[in-house]
N, C-alpha and C positions, 0 to 999 in steps of 0.2 A: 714493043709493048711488053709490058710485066703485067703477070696475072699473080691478083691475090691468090694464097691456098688456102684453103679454109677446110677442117676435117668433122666428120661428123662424130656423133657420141659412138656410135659403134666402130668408127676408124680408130680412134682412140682405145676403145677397150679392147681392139684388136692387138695394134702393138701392143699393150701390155700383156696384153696373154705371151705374145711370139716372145718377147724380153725376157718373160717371167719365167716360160718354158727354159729357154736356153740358159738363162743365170744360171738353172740348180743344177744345167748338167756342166756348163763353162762358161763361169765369168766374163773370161776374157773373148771370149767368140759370142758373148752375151754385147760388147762392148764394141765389138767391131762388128757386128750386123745391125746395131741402132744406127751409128756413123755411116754404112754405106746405105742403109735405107733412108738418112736425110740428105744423102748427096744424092743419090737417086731421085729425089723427091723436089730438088732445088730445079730439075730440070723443068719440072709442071710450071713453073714461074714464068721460063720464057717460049717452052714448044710446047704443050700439051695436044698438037695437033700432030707430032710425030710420031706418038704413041698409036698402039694399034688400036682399032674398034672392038669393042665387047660383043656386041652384036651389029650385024647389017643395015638392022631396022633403026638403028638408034645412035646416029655419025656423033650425037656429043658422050656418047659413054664409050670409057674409051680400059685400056689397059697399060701399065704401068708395067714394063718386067728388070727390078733388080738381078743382078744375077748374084751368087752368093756361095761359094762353094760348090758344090756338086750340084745344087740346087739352086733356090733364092727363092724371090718374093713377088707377088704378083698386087698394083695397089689397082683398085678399082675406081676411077673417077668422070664425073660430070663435067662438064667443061657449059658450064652455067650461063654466062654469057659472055662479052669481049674482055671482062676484066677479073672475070671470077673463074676458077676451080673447086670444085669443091671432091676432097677422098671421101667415097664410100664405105671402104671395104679394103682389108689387106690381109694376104693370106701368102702361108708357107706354098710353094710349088708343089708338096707333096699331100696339100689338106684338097680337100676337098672344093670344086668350082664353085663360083658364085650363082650360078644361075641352075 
């Protein structure tokens, strides 16, 4: 089965900030963390149930970990219902938790 992904306004405003940060310190590592955050992201398509749980309480929120350098990206997402995804939320490993 393939699950749509679908991102919300604030997933969106998310990458651009992480992009927009890294462009002004390096382009090219601006260019290669976009790329590995949509390969990472292709995976929500066919496992999203592989990913870990956000919380206990909550088996359809789940977590997303690109890895990326010394760090990487954490994407926060729903898993909506059998055919949907939807990203929450995506943040630098070193920003601050979602919850």
């Amino acid at each position: 089965m393939t699950f749509r992904v679908r991102y919300t306004k604030q997933a969106r405003e998310d990458l651009r900030r992480l992009f927009t940060f890294l462009l002004e310190i390096d382009p090219a590592a601006a260019q290669r963390a976009r790329a590995k955050i949509a390969k990472g992201m292709k995976l929500l398509e066919e496992f999203p149930f592989t990913c870990r749980k956000a919380r206990p309480d909550m088996p359809r929120l789940r977590e997303l970990v690109i890895d990326y350098g010394h760090a990487g990206y954490v994407v926060l997402f729903d898993i909506d219902d059998a055919s949907t995804v939807t990203i929450l939320a995506v943040r630098h490993q070193r920003e601050d938790d979602f919850f």
